[in-house]
C-alpha positions as CSV (number, residue, x, y, z in Angstrom):
1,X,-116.5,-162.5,-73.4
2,X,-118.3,-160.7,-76.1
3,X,-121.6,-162.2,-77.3
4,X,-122.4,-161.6,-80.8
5,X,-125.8,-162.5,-80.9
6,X,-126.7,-159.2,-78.3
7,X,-124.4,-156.8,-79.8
8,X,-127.4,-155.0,-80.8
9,X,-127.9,-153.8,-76.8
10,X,-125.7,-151.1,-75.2
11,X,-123.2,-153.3,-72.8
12,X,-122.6,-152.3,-69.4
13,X,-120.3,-153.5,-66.8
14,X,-122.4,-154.3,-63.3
15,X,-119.2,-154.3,-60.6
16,X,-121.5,-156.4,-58.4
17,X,-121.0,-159.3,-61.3
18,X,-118.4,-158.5,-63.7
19,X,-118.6,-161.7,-64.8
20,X,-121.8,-161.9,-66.5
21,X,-122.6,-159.7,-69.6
22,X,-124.7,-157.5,-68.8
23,X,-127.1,-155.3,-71.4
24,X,-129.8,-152.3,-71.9
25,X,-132.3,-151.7,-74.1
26,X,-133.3,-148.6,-75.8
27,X,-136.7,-149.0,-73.7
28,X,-134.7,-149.1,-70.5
29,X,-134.9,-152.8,-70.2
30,X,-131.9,-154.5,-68.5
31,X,-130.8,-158.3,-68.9
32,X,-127.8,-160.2,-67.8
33,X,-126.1,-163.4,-69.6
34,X,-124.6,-165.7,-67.3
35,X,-121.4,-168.1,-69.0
36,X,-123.5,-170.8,-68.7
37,X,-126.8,-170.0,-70.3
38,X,-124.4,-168.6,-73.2
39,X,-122.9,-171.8,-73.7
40,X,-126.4,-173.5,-73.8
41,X,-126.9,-171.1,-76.9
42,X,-124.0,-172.4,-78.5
43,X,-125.2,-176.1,-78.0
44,X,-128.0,-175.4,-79.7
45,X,-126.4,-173.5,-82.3
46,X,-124.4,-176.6,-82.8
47,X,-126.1,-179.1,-82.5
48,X,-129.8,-177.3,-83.8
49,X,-128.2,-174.9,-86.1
50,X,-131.3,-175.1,-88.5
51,X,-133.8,-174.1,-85.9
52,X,-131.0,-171.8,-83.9
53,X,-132.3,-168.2,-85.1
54,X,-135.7,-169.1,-84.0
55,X,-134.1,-169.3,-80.4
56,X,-132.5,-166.2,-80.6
57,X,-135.6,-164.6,-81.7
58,X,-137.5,-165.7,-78.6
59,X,-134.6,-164.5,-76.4
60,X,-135.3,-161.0,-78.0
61,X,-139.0,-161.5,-77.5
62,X,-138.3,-162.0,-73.9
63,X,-136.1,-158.9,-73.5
64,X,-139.0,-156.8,-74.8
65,X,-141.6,-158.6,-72.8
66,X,-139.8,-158.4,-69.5
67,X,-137.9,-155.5,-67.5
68,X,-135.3,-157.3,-65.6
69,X,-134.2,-160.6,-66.7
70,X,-131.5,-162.9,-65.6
71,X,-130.6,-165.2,-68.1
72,X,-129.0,-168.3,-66.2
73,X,-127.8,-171.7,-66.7
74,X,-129.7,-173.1,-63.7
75,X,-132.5,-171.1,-61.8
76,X,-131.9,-173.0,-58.4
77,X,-128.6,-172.0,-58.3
78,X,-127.8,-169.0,-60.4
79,X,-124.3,-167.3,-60.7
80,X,-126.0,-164.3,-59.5
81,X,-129.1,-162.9,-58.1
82,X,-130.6,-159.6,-57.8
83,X,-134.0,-158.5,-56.2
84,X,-136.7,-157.5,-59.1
85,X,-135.2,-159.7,-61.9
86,X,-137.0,-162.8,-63.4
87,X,-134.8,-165.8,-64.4
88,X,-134.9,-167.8,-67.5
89,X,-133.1,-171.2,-68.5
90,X,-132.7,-172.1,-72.1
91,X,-134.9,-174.7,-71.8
92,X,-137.5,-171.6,-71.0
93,X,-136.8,-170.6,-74.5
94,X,-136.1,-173.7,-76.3
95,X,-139.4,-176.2,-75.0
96,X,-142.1,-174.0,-76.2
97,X,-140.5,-173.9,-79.5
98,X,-140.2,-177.1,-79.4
99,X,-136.4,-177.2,-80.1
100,X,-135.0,-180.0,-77.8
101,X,-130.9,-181.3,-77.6
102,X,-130.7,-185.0,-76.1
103,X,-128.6,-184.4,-73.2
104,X,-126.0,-187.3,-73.6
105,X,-123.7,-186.8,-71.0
106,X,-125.7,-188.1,-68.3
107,X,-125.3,-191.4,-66.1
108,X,-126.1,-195.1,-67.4
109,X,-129.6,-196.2,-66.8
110,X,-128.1,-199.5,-65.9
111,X,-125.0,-198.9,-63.1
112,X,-121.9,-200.7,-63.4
């Protein structure tokens, strides 16, 4: 799936996870995009769209900070994992900027 927002980065296919976009920097720096922290972006972008560059912008800021990152939709179970990498949610991105989506899918407080 192509990802607009990181078509600034020179794409690579890893054939240990061909299923997560994977990305270099000119400064050597290498991230991956798991499906699911990609579709987090575009929750945000929908539902935050005023605030949703500002999110973007502090996924780049963490590309340059960092060597190896992972993004993923869930840390304790990521669709991959390689030795070296950090991993980051979108709620790594999104709660320091105080940018914040009411999850409305969960349960009922109150049970049946």
């Amino acid at each position: 799936m192509k990802y607009p927002e990181f078509d600034q980065y020179e794409s690579f296919v890893d054939p240990a996870n061909p299923f997560c976009n994977a990305y270099k920097t000119k400064e050597g720096h290498i991230f991956y995009v798991e499906p699911g922290f990609y579709e987090g972006m575009l929750g945000f972008k929908e539902k935050r769209r005023e605030r949703y560059q500002e999110l973007v912008e502090a996924i780049y800021q963490t590309i340059q900070k960092e060597e190896k990152v992972i993004f993923t939709w869930d840390f304790e179970s990521p669709f991959m994992e390689k030795d070296g990498f950090i991993y980051r949610e979108i709620h790594d991105i999104s709660d320091p900027l105080n940018i914040y989506v009411e999850d409305k899918n969960r349960g009922s407080d109150y049970g049946d």
